[in-house]
N, C-alpha and C positions, 0 to 999 in steps of 0.2 A: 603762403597765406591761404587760410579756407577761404571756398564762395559756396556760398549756397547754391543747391540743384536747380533752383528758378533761374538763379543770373549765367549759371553754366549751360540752360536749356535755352534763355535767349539769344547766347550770345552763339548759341547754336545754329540757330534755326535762320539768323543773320546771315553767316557766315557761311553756312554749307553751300551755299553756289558758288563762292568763292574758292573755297580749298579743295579744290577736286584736280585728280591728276598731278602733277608733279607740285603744285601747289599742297599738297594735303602731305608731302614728304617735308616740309620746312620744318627747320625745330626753332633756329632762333630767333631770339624776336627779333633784332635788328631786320633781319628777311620777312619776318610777320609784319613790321611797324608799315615796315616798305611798299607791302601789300594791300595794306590797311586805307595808306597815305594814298592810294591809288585809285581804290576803288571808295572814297569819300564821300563822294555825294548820294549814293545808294544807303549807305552806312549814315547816314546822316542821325535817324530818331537815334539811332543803339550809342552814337559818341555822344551823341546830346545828354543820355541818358546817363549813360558812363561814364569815367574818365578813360581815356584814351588807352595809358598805362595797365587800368585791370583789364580792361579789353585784349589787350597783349597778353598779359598773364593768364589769362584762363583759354585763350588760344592756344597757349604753346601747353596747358596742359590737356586740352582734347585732343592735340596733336601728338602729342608724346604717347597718348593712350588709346591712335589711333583708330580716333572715334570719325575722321573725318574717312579714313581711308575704309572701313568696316562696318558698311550697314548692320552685322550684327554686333559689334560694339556699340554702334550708336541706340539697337533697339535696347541692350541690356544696360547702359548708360541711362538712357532716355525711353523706358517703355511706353511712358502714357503718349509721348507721341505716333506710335505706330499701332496704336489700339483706335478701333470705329466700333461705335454701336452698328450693330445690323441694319434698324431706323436709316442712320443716316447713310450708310451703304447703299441701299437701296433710293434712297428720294438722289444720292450723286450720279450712281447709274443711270436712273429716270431722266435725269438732264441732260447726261453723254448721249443717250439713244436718240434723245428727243430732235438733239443740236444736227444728232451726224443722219438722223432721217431728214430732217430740211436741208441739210444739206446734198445729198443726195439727188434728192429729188428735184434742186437747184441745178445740180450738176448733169442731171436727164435731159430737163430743159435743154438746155445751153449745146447739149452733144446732137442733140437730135437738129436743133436749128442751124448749127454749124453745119451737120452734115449734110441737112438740107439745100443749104448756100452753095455747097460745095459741088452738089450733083448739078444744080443751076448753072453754075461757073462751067464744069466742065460738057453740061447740055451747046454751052452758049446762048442758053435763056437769059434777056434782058431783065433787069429787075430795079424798080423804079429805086431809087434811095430815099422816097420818105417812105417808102411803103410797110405799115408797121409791123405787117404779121411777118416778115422774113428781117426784118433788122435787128437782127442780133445785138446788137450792142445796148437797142431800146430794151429789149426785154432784160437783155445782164444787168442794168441799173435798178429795173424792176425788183427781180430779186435782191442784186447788192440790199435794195433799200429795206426788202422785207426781211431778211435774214440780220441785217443789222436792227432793226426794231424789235425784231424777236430776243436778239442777245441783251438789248436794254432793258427788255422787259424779265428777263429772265434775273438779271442782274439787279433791276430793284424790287422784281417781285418778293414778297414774303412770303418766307417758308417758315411752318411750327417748327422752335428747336425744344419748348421745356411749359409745361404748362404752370403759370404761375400760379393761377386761378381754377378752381375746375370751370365754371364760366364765361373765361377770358384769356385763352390763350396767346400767348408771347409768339412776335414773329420778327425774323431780321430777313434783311436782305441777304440774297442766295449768293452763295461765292461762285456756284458751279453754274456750268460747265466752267473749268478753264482757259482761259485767253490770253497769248501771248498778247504783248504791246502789237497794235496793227504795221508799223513800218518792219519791226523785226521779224511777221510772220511773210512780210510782203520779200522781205531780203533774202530771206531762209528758202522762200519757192522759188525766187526767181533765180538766186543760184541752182538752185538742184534743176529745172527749168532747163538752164546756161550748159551745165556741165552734161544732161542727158543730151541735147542737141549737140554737143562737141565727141561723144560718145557715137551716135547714131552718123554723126560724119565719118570718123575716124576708122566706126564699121564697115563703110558703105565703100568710103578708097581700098578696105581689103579687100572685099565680098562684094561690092555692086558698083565697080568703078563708071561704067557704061550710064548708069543711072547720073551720075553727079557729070561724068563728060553730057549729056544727051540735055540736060537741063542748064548746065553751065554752072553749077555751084561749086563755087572753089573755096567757099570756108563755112561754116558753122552755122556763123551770121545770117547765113541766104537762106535756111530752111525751119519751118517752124516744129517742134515736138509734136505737133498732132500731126503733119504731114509725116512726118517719119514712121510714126506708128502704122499707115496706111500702107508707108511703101512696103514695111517690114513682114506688117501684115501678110501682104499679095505677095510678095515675093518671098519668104523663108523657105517656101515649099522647093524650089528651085535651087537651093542652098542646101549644101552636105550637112549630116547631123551634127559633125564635129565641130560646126561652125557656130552652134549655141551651145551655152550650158544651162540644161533645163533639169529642177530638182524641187519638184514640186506641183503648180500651176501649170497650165498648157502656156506655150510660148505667146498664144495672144492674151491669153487674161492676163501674164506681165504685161503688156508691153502695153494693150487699151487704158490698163490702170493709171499708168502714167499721164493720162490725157486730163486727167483732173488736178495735176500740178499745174499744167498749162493752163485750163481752166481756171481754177481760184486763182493763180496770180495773174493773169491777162485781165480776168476781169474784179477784179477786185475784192472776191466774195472771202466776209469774215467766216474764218473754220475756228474749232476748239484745238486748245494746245495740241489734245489727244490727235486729232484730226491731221495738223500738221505731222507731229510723227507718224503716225500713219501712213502720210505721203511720202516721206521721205524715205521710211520703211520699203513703198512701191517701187522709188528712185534706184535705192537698192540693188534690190533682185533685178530690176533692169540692165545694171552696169555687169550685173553680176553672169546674167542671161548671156550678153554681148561680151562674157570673159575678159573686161577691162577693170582688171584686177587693181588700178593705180588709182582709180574714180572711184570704185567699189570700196576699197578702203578709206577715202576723201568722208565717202557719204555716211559709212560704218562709224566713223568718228565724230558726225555730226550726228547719225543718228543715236549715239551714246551719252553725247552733250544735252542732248534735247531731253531725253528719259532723266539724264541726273536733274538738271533744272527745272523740268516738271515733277519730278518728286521732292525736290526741295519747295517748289510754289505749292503743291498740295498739304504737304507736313504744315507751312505757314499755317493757310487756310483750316486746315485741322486746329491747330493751335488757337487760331481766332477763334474759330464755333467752339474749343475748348472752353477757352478765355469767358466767352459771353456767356455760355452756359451755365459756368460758375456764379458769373457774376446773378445770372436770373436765378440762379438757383436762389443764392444768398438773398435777393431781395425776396423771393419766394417766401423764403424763412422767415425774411424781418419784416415781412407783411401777417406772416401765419402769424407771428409773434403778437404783433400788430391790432391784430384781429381779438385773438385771443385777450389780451390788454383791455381791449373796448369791450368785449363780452362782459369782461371782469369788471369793469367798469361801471356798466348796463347794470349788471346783475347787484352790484353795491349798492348801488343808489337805489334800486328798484326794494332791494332787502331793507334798508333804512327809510325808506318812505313808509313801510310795512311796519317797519317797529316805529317810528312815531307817530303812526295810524294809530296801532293799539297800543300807542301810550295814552294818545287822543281816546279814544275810548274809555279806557280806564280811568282817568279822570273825571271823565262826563259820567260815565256811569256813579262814581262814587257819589256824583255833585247830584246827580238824580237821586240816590240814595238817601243823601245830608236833608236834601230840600224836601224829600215828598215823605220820608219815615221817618229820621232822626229830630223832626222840628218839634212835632208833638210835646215829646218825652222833654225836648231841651225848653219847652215852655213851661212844663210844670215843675221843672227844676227850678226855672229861673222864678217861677210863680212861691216856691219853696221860699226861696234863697231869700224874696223880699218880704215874705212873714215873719222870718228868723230877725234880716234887718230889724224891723219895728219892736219888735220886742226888744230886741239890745240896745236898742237908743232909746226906750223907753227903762229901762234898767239902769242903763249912765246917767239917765238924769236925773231918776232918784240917788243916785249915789251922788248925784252932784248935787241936790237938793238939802242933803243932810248934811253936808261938808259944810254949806253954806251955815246951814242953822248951827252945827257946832262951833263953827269959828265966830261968830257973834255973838256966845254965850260967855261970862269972863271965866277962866277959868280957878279952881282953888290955889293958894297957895302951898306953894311944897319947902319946907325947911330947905335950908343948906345943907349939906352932910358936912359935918365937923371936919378937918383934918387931923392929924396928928400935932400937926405947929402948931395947927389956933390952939389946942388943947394945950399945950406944952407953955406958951405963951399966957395964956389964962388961969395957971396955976403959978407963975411966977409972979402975977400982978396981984 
């Protein structure tokens, strides 16, 4: 059965977070239906929409034509969704910088007062605990709260996508930056979080055992990621070269990077999707730095996971400002249309008021005409007309006069005319 490119570009853009990795190998549908069945409630508007059945069917043929497995399949299946205007290139960039500079600059905050706390602790300077300027945790909420007001605002601000109007520009609500769901960006850090701490242990029993005996830490659990980063710091220089793998960055910009994993998830702060990979990206090169080749792959795999479903959630989002654009466009149209109708409109009635002006005119004029020139001339016609009367009715009545007098006078007699019989008759008698 044919489907049309719209229902096979839906059923796309649905589905591609779904069929990736071994997933995007299935052909048949009993194994599509299965998957389907599974992931249901995400799928919810597309089955609503669809029957369940095409929805299988046009699976298995983007599957078979290995559109799920082939970004470049799917751009020559489906170009218009990998096509951006410049325009909006630019106003989504705008948004990514804007997101990951407050963020940033949330994340300055929070290192500097940490560290602050930290020098205090290890002074053995007392420090009152309402005391605002050094309670860290006052100020993280602080932010949390501005950083998430920001992303609200960014979220319902309007941005121009199409000018309907030249005087009245169209706006919707910005899609961008993008934002995982908050528990799953919160899950995502606090694993990588988990697993760099069990990293930075597992270093530490090769290469600093004296460290974990002299503190007493016997698992994971006992040490937090930004402490780690400090011992790593101080001490690498004390550690043979073979003991990192460094290919890139200097060994401390890995390793401080990672303090902002801890950061955004200790304290709660919302980052953009990009953001999160990002971090995870830092996570990384960390495991990768500390040659735990088993975590470094762990993280490699998540951070491949996170790039596929942000470009599956961007294509969406594309699709949407697609979607609406069309649609403003089209009302754009069926206003232009609209407009021009009323012009037409305007201009008719404005034209027929014109011509039964000067029908009004023309009339009046003639009747000006009738009344002030043609009266004259029609008096002494009519002044004609009743001399002529007089005289013809003075004419029928002599005629009527004489009629009179001859019928009253007796007239002579006139013989019979013979006929033939009376003749014929009057010679036999």
């Amino acid at each position: 059965m044919t489907y049309s490119s719209a229902d096979k570009r839906r059923v796309y853009l649905a589905c591609r977070p779904i069929f990736t990795g071994n997933n995007a190998l299935l052909r048949k549908q009993k194994k599509i239906r299965e998957l389907l069945d599974k992931h249901k409630s995400p799928l919810h508007p597309l089955v609503r929409d669809f029957d369940i059945n095409k929805i299988v069917e046009i699976l298995k043929i983007l599957l078979e034509k290995e559109i799920f497995q082939s970004e470049v399949k799917a751009k020559i299946e489906f170009p218009e969704l990998f096509q951006s205007s410049p325009e909006r290139n630019v106003q989504r960039a705008a948004s990514e910088n804007d997101a990951a500079r407050s963020m940033a600059e949330a994340l300055e905050d929070i290192e500097s007062l940490e560290a602050e706390a930290e020098d205090e602790l290890e002074d053995g300077e007392w420090r009152h605990p309402d005391s605002p300027d050094h309670d860290v945790a006052v100020v993280a909420d602080q932010i949390h709260a501005s950083l998430t007001s920001e992303r609200l605002f960014d979220q319902s601000h309007p941005l121009p996508i199409a000018m309907v109007r030249a005087d009245a520009p169209v706006h919707i609500p910005s899609l961008y930056p993008s934002y995982l769901p908050f528990r799953v960006q919160h899950v995502i850090l606090s694993t990588a979080q988990r697993v760099l701490e069990e990293c930075c242990f597992d270093f530490a029993k090769k290469w600093l055992p004296s460290i974990l005996e002299r503190r007493r830490w016997d698992c994971a659990a006992a040490v937090e990621l930004t402490k780690w980063t400090r011992i790593l710091a101080k001490d690498s220089s004390n550690l043979p070269p073979h003991a990192f793998s460094i290919n890139g960055p200097s060994l401390n910009e890995v390793i401080f990077a990672t303090s902002k994993i801890r950061h955004t998830a200790v304290h709660r702060l919302p980052t953009t999707a990009r953001g999160v990979h990002s971090l995870i990206k830092s996570a990384m090169k960390m495991t990768e730095a500390l040659q735990d080749s088993f975590r470094t792959a762990q993280l490699e795999e998540l951070h491949g996971e996170l790039e596929s479903k942000i470009k599956s959630m961007e294509l969406n989002k594309n699709a949407l400002e697609d979607g609406l654009t069309r649609q403003l466009q089209e009302i754009q149209r069926q206003r232009a249309e609209l407009e021009r109708k009323e012009q037409e409109l305007s201009a008719c009635m404005l034209r027929e008021d014109q011509e039964n002006k000067s029908l009004i005119g023309v009339l009046l004029e003639e009747s000006v005409k009738k009344i002030f020139q043609d009266r004259p001339i029609l008096l002494e016609l009519t002044e004609a007309k009743t001399d002529d009367d007089e005289a013809m009715e003075a004419i029928e009545a002599g005629i009527e006069e004489l009629i009179e007098k001859s019928t009253s006078s007796p007239l002579p007699q006139v013989p019979e005319a013979v006929t033939p019989e009376a003749a014929t008759t009057s010679l036999l008698v």
